[in-house]
C-alpha positions as YAML, in Angstrom:
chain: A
units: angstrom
residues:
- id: 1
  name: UNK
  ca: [96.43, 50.77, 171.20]
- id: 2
  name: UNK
  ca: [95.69, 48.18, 168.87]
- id: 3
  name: UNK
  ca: [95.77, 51.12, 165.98]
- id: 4
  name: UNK
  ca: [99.13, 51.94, 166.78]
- id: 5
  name: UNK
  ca: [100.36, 48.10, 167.29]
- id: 6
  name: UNK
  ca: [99.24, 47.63, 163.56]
- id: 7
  name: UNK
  ca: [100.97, 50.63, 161.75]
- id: 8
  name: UNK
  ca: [104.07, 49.11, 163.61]
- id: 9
  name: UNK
  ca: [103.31, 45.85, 161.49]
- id: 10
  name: UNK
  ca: [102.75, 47.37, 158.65]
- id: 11
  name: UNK
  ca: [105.99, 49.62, 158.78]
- id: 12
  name: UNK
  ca: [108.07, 46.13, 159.41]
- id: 13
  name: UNK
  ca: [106.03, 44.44, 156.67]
- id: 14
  name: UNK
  ca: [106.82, 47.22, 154.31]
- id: 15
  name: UNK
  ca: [109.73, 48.19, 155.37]
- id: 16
  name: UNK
  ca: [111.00, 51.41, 156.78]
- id: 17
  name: UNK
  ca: [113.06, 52.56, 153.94]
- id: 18
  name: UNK
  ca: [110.68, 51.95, 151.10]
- id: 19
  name: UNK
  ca: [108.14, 53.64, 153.47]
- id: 20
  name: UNK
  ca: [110.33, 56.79, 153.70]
- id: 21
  name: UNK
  ca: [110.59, 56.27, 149.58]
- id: 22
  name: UNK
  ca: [106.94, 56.20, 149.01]
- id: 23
  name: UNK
  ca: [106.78, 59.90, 151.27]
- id: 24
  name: UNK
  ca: [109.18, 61.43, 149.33]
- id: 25
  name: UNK
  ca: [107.77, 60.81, 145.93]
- id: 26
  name: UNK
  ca: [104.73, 61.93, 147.23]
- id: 27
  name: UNK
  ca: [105.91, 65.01, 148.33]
- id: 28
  name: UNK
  ca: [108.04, 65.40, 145.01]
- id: 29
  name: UNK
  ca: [104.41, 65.39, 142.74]
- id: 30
  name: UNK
  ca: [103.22, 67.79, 145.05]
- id: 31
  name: UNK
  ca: [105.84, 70.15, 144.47]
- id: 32
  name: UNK
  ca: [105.40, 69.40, 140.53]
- id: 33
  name: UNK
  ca: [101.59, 69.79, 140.66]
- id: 34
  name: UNK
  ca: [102.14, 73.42, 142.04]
- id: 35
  name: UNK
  ca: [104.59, 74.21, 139.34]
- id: 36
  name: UNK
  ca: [102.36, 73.01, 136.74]
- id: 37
  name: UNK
  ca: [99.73, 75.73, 137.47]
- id: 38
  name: UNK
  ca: [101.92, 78.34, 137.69]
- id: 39
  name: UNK
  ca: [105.69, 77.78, 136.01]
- id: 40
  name: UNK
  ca: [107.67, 80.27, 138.27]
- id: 41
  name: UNK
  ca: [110.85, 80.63, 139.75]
- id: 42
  name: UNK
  ca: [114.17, 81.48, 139.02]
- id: 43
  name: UNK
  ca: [115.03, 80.33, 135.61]
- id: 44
  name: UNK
  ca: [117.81, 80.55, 133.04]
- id: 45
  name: UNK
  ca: [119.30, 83.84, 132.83]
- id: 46
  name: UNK
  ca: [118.99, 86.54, 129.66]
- id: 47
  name: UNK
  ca: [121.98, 88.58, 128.33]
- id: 48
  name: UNK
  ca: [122.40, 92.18, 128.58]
- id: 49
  name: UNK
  ca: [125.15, 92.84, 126.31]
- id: 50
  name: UNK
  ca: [124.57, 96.94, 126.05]
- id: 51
  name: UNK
  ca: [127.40, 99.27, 125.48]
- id: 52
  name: UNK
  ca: [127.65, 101.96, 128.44]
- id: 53
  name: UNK
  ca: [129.51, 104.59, 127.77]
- id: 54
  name: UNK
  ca: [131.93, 103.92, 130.60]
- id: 55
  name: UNK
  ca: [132.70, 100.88, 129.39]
- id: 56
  name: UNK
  ca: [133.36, 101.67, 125.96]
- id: 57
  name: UNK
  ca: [136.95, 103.41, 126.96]
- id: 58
  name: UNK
  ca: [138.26, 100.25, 128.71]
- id: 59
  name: UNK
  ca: [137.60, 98.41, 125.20]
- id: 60
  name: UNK
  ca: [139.55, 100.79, 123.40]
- id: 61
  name: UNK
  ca: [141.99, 99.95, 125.72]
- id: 62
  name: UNK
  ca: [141.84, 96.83, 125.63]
- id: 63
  name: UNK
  ca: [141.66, 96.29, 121.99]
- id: 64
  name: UNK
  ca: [144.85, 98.03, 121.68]
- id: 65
  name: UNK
  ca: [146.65, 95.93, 124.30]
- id: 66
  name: UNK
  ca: [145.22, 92.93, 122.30]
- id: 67
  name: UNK
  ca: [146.31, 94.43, 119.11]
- id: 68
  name: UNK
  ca: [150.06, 95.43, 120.50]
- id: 69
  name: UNK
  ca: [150.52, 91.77, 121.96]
- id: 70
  name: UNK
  ca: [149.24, 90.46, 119.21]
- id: 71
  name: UNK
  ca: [152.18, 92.08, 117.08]
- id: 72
  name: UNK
  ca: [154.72, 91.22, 119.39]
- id: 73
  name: UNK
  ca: [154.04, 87.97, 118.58]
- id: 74
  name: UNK
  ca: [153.42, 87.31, 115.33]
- id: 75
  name: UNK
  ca: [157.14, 89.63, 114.81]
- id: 76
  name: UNK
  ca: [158.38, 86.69, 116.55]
- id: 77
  name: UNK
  ca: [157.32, 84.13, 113.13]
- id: 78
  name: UNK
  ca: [160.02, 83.83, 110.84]
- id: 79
  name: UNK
  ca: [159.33, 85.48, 107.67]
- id: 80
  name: UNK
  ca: [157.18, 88.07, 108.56]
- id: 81
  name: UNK
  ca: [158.82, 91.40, 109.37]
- id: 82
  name: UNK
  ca: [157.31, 94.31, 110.20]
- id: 83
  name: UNK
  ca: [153.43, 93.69, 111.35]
- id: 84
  name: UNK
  ca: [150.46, 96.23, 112.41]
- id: 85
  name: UNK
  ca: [147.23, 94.36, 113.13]
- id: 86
  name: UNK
  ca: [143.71, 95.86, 113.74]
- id: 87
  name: UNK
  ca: [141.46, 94.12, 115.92]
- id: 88
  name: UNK
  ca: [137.54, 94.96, 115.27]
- id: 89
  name: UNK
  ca: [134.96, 93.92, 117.96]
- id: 90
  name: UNK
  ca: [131.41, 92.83, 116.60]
- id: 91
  name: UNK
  ca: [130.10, 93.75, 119.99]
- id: 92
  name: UNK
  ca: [131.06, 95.62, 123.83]
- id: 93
  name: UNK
  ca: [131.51, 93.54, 127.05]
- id: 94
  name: UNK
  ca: [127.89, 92.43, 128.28]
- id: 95
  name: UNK
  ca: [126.80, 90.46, 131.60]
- id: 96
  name: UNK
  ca: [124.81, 87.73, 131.86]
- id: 97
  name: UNK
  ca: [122.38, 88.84, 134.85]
- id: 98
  name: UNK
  ca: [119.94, 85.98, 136.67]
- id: 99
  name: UNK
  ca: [116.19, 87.00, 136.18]
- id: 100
  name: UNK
  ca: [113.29, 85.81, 137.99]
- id: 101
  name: UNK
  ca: [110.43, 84.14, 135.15]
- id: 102
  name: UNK
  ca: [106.76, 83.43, 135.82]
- id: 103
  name: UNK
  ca: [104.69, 81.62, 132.68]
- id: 104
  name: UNK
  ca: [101.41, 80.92, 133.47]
- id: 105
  name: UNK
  ca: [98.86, 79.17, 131.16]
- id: 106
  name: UNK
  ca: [95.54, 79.71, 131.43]
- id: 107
  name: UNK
  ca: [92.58, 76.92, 129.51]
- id: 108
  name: UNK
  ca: [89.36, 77.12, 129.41]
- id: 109
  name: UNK
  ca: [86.38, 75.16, 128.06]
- id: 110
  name: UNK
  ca: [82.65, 76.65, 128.22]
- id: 111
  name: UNK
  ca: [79.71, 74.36, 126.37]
- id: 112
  name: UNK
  ca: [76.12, 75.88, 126.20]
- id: 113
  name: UNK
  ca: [72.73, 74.48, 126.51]
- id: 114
  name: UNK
  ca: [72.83, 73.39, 122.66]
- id: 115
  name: UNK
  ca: [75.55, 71.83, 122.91]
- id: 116
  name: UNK
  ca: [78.64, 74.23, 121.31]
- id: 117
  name: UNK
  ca: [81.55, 74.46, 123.12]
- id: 118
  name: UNK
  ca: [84.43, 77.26, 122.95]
- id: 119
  name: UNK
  ca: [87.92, 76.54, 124.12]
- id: 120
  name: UNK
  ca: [90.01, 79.29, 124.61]
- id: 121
  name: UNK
  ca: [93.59, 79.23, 126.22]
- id: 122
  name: UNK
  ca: [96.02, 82.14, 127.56]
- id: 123
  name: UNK
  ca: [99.28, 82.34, 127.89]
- id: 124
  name: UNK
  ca: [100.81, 84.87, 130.00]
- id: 125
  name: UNK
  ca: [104.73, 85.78, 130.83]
- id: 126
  name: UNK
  ca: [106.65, 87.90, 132.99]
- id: 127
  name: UNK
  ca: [110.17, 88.72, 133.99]
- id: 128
  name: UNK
  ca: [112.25, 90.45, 136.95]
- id: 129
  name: UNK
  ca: [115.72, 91.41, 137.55]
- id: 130
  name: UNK
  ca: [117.07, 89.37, 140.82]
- id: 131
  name: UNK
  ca: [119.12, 92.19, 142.60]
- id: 132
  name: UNK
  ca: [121.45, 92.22, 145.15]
- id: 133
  name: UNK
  ca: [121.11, 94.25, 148.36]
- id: 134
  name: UNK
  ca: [122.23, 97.43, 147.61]
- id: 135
  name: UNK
  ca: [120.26, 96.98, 144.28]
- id: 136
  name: UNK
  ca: [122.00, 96.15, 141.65]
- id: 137
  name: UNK
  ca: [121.36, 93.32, 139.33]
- id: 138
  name: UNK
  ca: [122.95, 90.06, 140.14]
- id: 139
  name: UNK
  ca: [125.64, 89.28, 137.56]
- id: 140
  name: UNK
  ca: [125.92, 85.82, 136.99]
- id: 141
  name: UNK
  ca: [128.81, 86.28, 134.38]
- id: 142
  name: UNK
  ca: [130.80, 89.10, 132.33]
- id: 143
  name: UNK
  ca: [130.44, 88.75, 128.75]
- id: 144
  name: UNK
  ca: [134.01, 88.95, 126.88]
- id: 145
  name: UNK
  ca: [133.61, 91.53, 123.78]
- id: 146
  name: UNK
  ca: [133.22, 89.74, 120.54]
- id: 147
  name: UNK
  ca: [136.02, 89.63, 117.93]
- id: 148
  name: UNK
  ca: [134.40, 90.33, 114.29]
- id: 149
  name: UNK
  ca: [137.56, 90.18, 112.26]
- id: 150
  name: UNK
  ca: [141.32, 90.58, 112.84]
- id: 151
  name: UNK
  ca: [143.36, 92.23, 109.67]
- id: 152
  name: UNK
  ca: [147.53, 91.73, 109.80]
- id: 153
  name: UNK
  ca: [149.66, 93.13, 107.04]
- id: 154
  name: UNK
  ca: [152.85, 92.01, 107.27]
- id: 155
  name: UNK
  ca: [156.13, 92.31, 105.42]
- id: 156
  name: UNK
  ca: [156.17, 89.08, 104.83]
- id: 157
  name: UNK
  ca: [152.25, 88.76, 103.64]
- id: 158
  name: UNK
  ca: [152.88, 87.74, 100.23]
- id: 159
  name: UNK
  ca: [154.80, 84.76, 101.08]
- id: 160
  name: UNK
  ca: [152.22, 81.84, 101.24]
- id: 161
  name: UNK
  ca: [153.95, 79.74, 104.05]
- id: 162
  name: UNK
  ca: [154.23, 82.76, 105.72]
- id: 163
  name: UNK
  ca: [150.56, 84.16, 105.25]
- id: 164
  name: UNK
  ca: [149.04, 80.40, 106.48]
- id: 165
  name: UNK
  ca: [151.13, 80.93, 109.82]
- id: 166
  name: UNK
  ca: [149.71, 84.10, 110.55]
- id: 167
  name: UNK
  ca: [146.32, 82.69, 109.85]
- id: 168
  name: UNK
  ca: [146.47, 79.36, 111.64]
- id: 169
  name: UNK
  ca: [148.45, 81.04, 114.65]
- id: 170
  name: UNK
  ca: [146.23, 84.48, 114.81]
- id: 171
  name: UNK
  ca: [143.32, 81.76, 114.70]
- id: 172
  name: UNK
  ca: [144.13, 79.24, 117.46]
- id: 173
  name: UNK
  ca: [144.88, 82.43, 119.63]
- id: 174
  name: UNK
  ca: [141.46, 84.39, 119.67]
- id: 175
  name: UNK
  ca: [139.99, 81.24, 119.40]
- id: 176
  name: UNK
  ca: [137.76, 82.36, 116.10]
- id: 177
  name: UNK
  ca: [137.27, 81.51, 112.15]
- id: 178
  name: UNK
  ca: [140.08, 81.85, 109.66]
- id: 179
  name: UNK
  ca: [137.60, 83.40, 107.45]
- id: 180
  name: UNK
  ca: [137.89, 86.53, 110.22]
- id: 181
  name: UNK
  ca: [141.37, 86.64, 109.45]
- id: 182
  name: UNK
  ca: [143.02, 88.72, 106.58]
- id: 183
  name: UNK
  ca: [146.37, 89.03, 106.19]
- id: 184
  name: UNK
  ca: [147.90, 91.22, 103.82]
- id: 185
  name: UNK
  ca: [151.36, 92.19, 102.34]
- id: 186
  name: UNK
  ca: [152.77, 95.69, 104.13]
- id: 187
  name: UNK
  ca: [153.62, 98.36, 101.12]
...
């Protein structure tokens, strides 16, 4: 009884909440301690931007809706005529998919009876797919395709004033360089 009457003292002397503190963080370097040994878990997530060949239809298609939209508009500039624009992609649609990472390091030291020693240490890495039920990969994000360059030739393209509109405007649309923009005068 007298145990028990103590660790009540000792709780009011400390105090309950800094008690509860000093549990936590003690639990919280356990938790690091294990990961230190062995860094595992699910960590960030790798890119898998291959073409299919399904996929490569819809971004046909949708290059030429961007590329028709993208005319309608620019028509719209004064100046510029006739326009016919070519959008090229520099890559397909992708996913970002969430994958599972274990990195484990491995040191040793060994000394012998003369006194040599020989460190040696080992790194080793691995990686798995996190899938969903019915198997397929967890997608943590689609990828948009990747515009390479964008080439307008307008009626208007010689004109200077009107060349730096279809630059700046083509620009601040796709959200790219204006060094992946050429604009040219239509014959």
């Amino acid at each position: 009884m007298a145990g028990g009457q103590q660790i009540r003292e000792m709780i009011k002397k400390i105090g309950f909440g800094k008690l509860l503190l000093i549990g936590l963080a003690g639990i919280v370097l356990v938790i690091c301690s294990m990961n230190n040994e062995e860094n595992a878990g699910l960590s960030e997530h790798t890119m898998n931007a291959a073409n299919t060949s399904d996929s490569e239809p819809e971004i046909e298609q949708l290059t030429e809706e961007l590329e028709a939209k993208l005319e309608q508009f620019l028509v719209q500039v004064d100046g510029v005529g006739k326009v016919d624009v070519m959008i090229v992609l520099r890559s397909g649609e992708g996913e970002e998919i969430l994958k599972d990472t274990s990195n484990t390091k491995d040191e040793v030291t060994e000394s012998d009876s003369q006194g040599g020693s020989r460190d040696s240490l080992n790194y080793s890495s691995s990686e798995q797919t996190i899938t969903k039920e019915n198997g397929s990969p967890y997608v943590l994000k689609k990828l948009a395709p990747e515009i390479a360059g964008i080439a307008i030739v307008a009626e208007g393209g010689g004109d200077a004033t009107v060349h730096a509109a279809l630059t700046e405007l083509t620009a601040s649309l796709f959200a790219i360089d204006v060094t992946q923009i050429s604009v040219s005068k239509m014959k």
